[in-house]
N, C-alpha and C positions, 0 to 999 in steps of 0.2 A: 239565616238570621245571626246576628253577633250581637255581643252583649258591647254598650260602651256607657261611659262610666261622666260623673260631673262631680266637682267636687261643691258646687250650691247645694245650700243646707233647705232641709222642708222639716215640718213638724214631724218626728217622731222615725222617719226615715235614717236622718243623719248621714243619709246619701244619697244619688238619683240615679235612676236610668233614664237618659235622656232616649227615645228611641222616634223614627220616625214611622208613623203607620200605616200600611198598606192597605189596598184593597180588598176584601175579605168576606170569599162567599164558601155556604157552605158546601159540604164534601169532605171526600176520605182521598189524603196523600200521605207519601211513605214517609218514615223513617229514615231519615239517612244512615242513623248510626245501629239501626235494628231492622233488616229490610223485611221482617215479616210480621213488624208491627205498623199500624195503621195508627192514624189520628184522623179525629173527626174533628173538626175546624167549622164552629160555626156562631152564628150570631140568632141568640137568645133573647124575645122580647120578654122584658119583664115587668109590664106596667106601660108606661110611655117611655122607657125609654128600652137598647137591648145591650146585653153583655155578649165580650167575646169568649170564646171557649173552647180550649182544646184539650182532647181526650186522647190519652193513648191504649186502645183497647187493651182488655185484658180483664182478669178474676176479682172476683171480691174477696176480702174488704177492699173496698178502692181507696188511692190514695191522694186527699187532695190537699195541693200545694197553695199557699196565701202570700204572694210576693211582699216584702218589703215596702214601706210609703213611699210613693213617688215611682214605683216600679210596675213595669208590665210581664204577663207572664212569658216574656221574654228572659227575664232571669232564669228561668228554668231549662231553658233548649240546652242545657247538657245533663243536666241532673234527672228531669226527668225521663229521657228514657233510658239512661243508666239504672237509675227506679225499676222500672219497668221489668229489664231484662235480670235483674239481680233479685226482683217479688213474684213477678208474675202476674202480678194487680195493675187494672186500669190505674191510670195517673190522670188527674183532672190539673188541670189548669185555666185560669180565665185572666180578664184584663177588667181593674174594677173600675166602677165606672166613673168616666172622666179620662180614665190611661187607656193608652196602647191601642186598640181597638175599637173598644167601647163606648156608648154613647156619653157627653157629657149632660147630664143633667139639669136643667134648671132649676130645682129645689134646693137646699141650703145642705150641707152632711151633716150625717145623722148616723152615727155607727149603727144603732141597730135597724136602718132603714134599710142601709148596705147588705147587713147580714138577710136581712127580709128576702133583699131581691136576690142575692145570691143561691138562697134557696130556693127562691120559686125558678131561678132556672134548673138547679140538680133533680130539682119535681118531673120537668120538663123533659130533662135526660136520663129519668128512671136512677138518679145517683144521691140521693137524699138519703141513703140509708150505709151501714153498715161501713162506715169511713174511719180511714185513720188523716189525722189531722197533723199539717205538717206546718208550721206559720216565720215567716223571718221578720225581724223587729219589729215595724207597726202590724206582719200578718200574725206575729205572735200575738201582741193583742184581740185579734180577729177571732182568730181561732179560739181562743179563751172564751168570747163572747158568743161563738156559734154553739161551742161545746156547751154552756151554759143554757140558751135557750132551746137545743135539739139533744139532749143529753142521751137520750136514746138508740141514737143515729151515729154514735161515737163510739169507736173500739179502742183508740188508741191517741197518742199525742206527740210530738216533737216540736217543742220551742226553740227554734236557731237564734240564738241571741237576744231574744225578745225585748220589747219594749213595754211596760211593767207598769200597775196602780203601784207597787213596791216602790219603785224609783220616782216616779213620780210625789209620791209620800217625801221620801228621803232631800229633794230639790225643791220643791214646793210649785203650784200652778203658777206661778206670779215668774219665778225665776224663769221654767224655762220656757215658757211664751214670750218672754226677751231674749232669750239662748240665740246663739250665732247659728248653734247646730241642731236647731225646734224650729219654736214657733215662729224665728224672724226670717222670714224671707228675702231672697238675694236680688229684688229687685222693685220696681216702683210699681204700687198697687193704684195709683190715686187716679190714672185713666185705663177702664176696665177696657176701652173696647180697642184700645193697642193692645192687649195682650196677645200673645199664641196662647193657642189649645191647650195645650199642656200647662201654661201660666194660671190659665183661668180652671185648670182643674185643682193646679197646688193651692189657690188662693181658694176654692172650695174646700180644699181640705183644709186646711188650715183654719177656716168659721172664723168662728168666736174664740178660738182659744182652747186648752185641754179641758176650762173647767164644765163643761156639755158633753166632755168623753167621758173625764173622770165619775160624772155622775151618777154614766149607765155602767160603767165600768165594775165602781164601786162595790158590789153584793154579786157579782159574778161565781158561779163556782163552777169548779171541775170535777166530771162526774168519779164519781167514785167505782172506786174496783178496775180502773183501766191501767195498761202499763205506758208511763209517760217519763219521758227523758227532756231534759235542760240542758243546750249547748251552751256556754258560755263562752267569747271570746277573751283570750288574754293580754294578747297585747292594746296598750291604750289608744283610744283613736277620740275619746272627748279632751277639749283642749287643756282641761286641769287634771292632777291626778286625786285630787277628793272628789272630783265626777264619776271619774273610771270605777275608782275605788265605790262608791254609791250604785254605778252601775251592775258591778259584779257582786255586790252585798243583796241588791234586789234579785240575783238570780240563784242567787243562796235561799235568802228567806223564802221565795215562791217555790224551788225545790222541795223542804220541807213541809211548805204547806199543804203535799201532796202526799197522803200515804203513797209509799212504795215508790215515788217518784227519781232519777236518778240526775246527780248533775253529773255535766261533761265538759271539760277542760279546751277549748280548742288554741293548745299550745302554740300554732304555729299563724295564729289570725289574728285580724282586727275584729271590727264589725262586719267584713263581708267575709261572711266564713263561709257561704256556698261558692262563692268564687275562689277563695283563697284553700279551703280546706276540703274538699267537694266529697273525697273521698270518707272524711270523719260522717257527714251529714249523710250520705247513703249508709255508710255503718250502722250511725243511728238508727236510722228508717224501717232500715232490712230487720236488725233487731225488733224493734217493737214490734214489726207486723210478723215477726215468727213467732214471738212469745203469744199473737192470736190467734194465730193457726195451731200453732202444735197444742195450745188450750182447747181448741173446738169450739170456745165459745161464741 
């Protein structure tokens, strides 16, 4: 698999992996870059519809990864088992649904619907517990709202860049649900059944707009007592620099709204800092998940 890249904007992504999906049954194939780690590759019903899901065996805490909006867990075929061989922890990966794999849905999105089924498939794969949490732009959001309703099942945190109720606050729902690089989509919505797959998933994501995110967003907390790190990118990649600047102020203020939480500079990126900086983002990772281990907790 390779990663390839578009520059069409979708809500909250601010960038796509455009990927094409293969056929996908389950089973256990190697590692290329670890030949004596295995993945389990498989599809998860979860309700009427099923996720795809791939695991790279290994110890607990497990570490699972929340790709980017608009992305499949495609973004990860180098990071995570570089993860892997650098913790010693299973690395979960999946394709939410609508991307990469996974079924698309007929139901409307509904962030905590998503986080629903995503757990009942970790239920499924005995992986619901004892996790660290790793999310890039809209998965940093994700991950905010799983940590929040599974708060017990969380050890730990890494927000890559994240996409933030901060920032949103700072731009308002009205502004970026017209954004070039949100809510406005790069293409004609007005006949559904030309779409591709992948159209008619960003146009699911995409609903109604952020203000049905923002809603469940809103009262969100992060569980307390865990060690959680904030990547932030540095160099600008929103078209104005009072965006950027609003961007990187939201990943300030959610820093401290986390006792003990630490922010992280990523000097040498945009907003794709697991492509561009891959090496900072396992830093991070390996960090938090030794500060759980060497605690015992």
């Amino acid at each position: 698999m390779r990663i390839r890249t578009s520059k069409a904007p979708i809500i909250l992504a601010l960038v796509l992996l455009i990927t094409t999906p293969e056929a996908v049954s389950a089973g256990t194939v190697q590692v290329e870059s670890e030949p004596d780690a295995a993945i389990i590759d498989t599809l998860i019903s979860v309700g009427e519809n099923r996720l795809h899901f791939q695991i790279i065996e290994g110890r607990k805490p497990a570490i699972l990864l929340e790709s980017g909006g608009g992305y499949n867990l495609e973004q990860w075929m180098m990071l995570a088992p570089w993860l892997a061989r650098e913790t010693g922890a299973a690395i979960i990966t999946y394709d939410r649904a609508g991307f990469g794999q996974s079924d698309l849905p007929e139901v409307p999105h509904d962030m905590r619907l998503e986080a629903g089924w995503l757990w009942n498939g970790l239920e499924q794969l005995g992986l619901d517990s004892d996790l660290v949490l790793v999310g890039h732009s809209f998965g940093g959001w994700m991950i905010r709202l799983e940590a929040n309703e599974h708060p017990e099942a969380v050890r730990g945190m890494v927000f890559i860049d994240p996409f933030t109720t901060e920032f949103v606050d700072r731009l308002g729902v009205e502004y970026l649900d017209d954004h070039p690089m949100a809510g406005r989509l790069p293409f004609d919505t007005s006949d559904p059944a030309s779409l591709t797959t992948l159209q008619r998933a960003q146009v699911r994501m995409v609903g109604d707009g952020l203000a049905p995110k923002i809603a469940i967003m809103r009262d969100t907390r992060i569980p307390e007592g865990i060690p959680v790190e904030v990547i932030t990118c540095a160099r600008q990649f929103l078209p104005k620099v009072e965006e950027h600047q609003a961007w990187h102020t939201a990943h300030e203020h959610l820093a401290e709204s986390i006792p003990g939480a630490v922010l992280i500079p990523a000097e040498n990126s945009n907003h794709l800092v697991p492509l561009f900086q891959p090496g900072l983002v396992v830093e991070s990772v390996t960090r938090v998940y030794g500060r759980i281990t060497e605690s015992g907790k």
